[in-house]
C-alpha positions in Angstrom: -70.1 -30.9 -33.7 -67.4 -28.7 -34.8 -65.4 -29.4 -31.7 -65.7 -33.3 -33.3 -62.6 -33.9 -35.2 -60.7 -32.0 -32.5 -61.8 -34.3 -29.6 -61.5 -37.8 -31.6 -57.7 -36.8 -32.8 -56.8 -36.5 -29.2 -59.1 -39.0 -28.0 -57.5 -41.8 -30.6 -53.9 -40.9 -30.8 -54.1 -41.1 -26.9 -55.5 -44.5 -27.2 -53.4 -45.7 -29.6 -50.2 -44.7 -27.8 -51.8 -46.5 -24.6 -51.8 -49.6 -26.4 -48.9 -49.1 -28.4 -46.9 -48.9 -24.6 -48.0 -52.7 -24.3 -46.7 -53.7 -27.2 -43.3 -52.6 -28.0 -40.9 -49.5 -29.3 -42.2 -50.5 -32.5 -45.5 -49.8 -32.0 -44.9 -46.9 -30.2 -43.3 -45.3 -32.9 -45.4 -46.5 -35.4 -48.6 -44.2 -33.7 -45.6 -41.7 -33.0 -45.6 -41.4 -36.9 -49.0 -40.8 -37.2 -49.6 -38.3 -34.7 -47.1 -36.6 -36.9 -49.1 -37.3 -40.1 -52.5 -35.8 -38.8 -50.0 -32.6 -37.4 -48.4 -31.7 -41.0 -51.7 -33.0 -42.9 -53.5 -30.0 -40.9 -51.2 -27.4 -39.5 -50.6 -25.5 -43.0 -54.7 -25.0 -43.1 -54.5 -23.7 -39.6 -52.0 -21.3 -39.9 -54.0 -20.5 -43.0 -50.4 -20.1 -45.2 -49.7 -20.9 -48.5 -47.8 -23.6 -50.1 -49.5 -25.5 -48.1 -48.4 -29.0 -49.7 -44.6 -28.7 -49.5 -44.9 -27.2 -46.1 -46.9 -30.3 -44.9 -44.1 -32.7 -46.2 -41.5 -30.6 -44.2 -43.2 -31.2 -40.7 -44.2 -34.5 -41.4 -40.7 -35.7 -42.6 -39.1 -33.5 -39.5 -41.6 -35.5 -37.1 -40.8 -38.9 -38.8 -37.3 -38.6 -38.7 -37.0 -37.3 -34.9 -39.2 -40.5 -34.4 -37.0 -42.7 -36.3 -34.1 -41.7 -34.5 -35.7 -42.0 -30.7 -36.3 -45.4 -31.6 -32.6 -46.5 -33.3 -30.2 -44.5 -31.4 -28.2 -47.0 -28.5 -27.6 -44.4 -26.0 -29.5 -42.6 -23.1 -28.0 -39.2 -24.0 -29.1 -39.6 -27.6 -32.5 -40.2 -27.4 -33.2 -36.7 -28.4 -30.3 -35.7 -30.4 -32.3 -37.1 -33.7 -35.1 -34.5 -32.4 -33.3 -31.3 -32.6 -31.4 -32.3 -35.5 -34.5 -32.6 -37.3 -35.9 -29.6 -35.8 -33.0 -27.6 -37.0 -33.1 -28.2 -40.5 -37.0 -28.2 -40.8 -36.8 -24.6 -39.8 -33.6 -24.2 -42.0 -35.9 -26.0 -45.3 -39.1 -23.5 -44.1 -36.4 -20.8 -44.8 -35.5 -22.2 -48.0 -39.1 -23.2 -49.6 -40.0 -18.9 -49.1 -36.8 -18.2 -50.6 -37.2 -20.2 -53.8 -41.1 -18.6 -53.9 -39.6 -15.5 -55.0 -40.3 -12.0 -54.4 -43.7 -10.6 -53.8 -45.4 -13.7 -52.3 -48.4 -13.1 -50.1 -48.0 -14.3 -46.1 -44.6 -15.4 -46.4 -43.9 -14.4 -43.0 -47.2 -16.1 -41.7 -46.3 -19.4 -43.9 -42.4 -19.2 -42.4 -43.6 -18.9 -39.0 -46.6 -21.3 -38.9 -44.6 -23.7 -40.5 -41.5 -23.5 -38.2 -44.5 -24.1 -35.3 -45.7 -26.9 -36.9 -41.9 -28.5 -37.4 -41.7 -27.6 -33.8 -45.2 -29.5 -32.3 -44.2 -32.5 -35.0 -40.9 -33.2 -33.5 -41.8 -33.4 -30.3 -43.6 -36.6 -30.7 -40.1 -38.4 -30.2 -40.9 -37.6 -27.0 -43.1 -40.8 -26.7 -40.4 -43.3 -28.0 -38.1 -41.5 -26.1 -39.9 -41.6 -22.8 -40.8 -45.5 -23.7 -37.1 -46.5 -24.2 -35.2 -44.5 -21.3 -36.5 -46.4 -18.5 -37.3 -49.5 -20.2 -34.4 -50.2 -22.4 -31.5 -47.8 -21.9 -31.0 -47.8 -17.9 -30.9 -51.5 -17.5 -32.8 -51.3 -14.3 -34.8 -54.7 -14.6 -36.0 -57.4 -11.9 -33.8 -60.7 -12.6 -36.6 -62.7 -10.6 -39.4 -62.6 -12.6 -37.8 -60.2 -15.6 -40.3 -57.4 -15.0 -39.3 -53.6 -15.4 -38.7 -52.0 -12.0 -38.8 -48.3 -11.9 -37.3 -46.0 -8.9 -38.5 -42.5 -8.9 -36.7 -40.2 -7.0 -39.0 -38.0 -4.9 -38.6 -34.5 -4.7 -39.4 -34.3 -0.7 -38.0 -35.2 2.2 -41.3 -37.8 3.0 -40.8 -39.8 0.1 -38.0 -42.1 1.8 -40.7 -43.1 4.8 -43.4 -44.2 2.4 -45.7 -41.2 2.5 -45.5 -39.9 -1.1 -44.7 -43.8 -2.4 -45.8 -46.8 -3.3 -45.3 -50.5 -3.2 -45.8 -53.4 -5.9 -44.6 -54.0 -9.4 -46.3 -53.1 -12.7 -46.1 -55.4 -15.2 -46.7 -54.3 -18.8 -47.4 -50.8 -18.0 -45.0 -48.1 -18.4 -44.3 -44.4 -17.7 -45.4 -43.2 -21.6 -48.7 -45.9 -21.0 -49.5 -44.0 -17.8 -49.2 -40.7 -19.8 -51.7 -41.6 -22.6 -54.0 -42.9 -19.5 -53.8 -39.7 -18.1 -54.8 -37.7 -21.5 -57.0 -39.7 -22.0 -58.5 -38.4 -18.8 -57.8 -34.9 -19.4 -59.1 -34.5 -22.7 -62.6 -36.1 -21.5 -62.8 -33.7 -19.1 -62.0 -30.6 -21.3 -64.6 -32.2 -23.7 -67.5 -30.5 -20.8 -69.7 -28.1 -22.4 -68.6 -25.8 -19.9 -67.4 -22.2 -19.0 -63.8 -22.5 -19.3 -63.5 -20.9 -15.7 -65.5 -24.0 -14.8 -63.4 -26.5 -16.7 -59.8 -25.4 -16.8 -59.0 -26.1 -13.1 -61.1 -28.6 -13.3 -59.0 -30.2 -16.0 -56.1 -30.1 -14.2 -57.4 -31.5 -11.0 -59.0 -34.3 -12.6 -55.4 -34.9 -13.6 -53.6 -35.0 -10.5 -56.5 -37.0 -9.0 -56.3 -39.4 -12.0 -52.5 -39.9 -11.5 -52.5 -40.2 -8.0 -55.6 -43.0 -8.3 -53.2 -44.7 -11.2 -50.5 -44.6 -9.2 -51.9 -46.4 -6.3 -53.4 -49.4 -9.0 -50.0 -49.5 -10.9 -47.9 -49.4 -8.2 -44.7 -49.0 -9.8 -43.7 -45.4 -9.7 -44.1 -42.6 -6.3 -47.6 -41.0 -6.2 -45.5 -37.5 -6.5 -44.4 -38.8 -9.9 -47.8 -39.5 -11.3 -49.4 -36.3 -9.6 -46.7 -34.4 -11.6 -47.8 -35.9 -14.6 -51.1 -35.8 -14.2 -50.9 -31.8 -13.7 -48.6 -31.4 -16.0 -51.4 -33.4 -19.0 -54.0 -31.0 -17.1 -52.5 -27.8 -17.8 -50.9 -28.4 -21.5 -54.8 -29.6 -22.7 -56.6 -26.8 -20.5 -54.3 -24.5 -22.2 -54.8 -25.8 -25.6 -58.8 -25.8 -24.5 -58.7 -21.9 -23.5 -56.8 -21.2 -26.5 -59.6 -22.5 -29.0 -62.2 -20.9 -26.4 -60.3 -17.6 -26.9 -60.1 -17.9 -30.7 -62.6 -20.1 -31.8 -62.8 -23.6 -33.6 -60.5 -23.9 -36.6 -61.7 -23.8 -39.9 -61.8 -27.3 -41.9 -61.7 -30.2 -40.5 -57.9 -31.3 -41.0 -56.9 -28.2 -39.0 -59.1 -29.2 -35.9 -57.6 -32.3 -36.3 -54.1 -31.1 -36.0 -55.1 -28.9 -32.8 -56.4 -32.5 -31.6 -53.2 -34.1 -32.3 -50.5 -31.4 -31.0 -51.0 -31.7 -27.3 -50.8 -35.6 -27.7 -47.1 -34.6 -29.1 -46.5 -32.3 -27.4 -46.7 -34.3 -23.8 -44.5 -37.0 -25.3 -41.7 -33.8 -24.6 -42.9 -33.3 -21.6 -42.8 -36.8 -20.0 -39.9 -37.9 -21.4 -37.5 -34.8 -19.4 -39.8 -35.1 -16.6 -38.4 -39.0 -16.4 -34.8 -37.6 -17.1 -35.5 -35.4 -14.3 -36.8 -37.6 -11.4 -35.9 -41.4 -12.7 -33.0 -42.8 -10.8 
């Protein structure tokens, strides 16, 4: 039961974003938003710093505005420019709250660093609008026939232009960030086994290459290589988040297990959305 609040932040922000992906860049930043709300209203009681309450607004206004700015900015190259501005002056206003503490304050170097973390994990959840709007709104690669979003991913072997690593037919609503939050979802059931972690950490990560490569064949819209990469890459950022907790125990309170639950969901957004800058042609 204490594992509870971790698994059902995970377990609904991933679900949210999966549905969010059908509906729009609204919607996807909207759930973006709150994955950063259950991050900032937990990560201070997690690092166990003080100050907790200004530190909380810092990350969640950092995560907010690198969402914000994912979802307005007009160019390709931009998409993460909002990001690492507001990564750079969270950390700067981290700096500033333990200055104007004064002297003598207990943990300040606990609070400064927890907190920079935490501004860190928050804005990373841009990465979901990000990864929603590159291929689906800033490429222009679109079918004129029947006006549904065609997506070419480059392989990264020589067998991918004979049809061995690809795959044929058109998705139609789903896109790359939707097959992301399928994917955790996956994951996180699987590291949710009351199991030795020697048991379920490669078996987390092969669930998600075998769950990527089972959704790529059903989609049908992006190489089989592609989704295996996802999938693996999901696998190891939640089985690393799993050992972590195994090696260190639960967190204490419930709004800092629900912050553990919620980074990796942010966390991926990152990682899918230069994985697409990487291999989308």
């Amino acid at each position: 039961m204490k594992y509870l609040p971790l698994v059902g932040s995970a377990l609904l922000s991933s679900a949210a974003l999966l549905l969010a992906s059908l509906l729009g860049t609204a919607a996807v930043a909207l759930v973006a938003c709150g994955v950063c709300v259950l991050i900032a209203w937990g990560w201070p009681q997690l690092m166990g710093v003080t100050a907790r309450t200004s530190l909380s607004v810092v990350i969640l206004i950092a995560g907010v505005v690198a969402v914000l700015g994912a979802s307005l900015v007009e160019r390709a190259s931009a998409l993460f420019f909002w990001s690492t501005v507001a990564l750079a002056f969270g950390v700067m206003v981290v700096f500033v709250i333990q200055v104007l503490r004064g002297t003598g304050r207990p943990q300040r170097l606990e609070s400064t660093l927890g907190a920079s973390t935490g501004v860190v994990i928050s804005t990373t959840a841009a990465g979901w609008v990000a990864g929603y709007r590159y291929p689906l709104e800033l490429t222009g690669v679109e079918d004129d026939e029947d006006d549904t979003r065609v997506i070419t991913v480059r392989g990264l072997l020589p067998t991918e232009g004979d049809g061995f690593l690809g795959v044929s037919g058109q998705g139609e609503t789903l896109s790359i960030i939707g097959l992301g939050a399928l994917l955790l979802l996956v994951v996180v059931l699987i590291a949710s086994l009351p199991a030795r972690d020697r048991v379920v950490f490669p078996l987390v990560i092969v669930g998600g290459v075998v769950a990527g490569v089972a959704a790529g064949f059903v989609w049908g819209q992006a190489t089989i290589l592609f989704c295996a990469i996802l999938g693996a890459g999901a696998g190891v950022l939640v089985g690393a988040f799993r050992r972590f907790l195994i090696l260190q125990g639960a967190p204490a309170g419930v709004r800092a297990r629900t912050a553990v639950g919620a980074a990796p969901v942010a966390a991926l957004g990152a990682v899918i959305y230069f994985a697409e800058r990487l291999l989308i042609g």
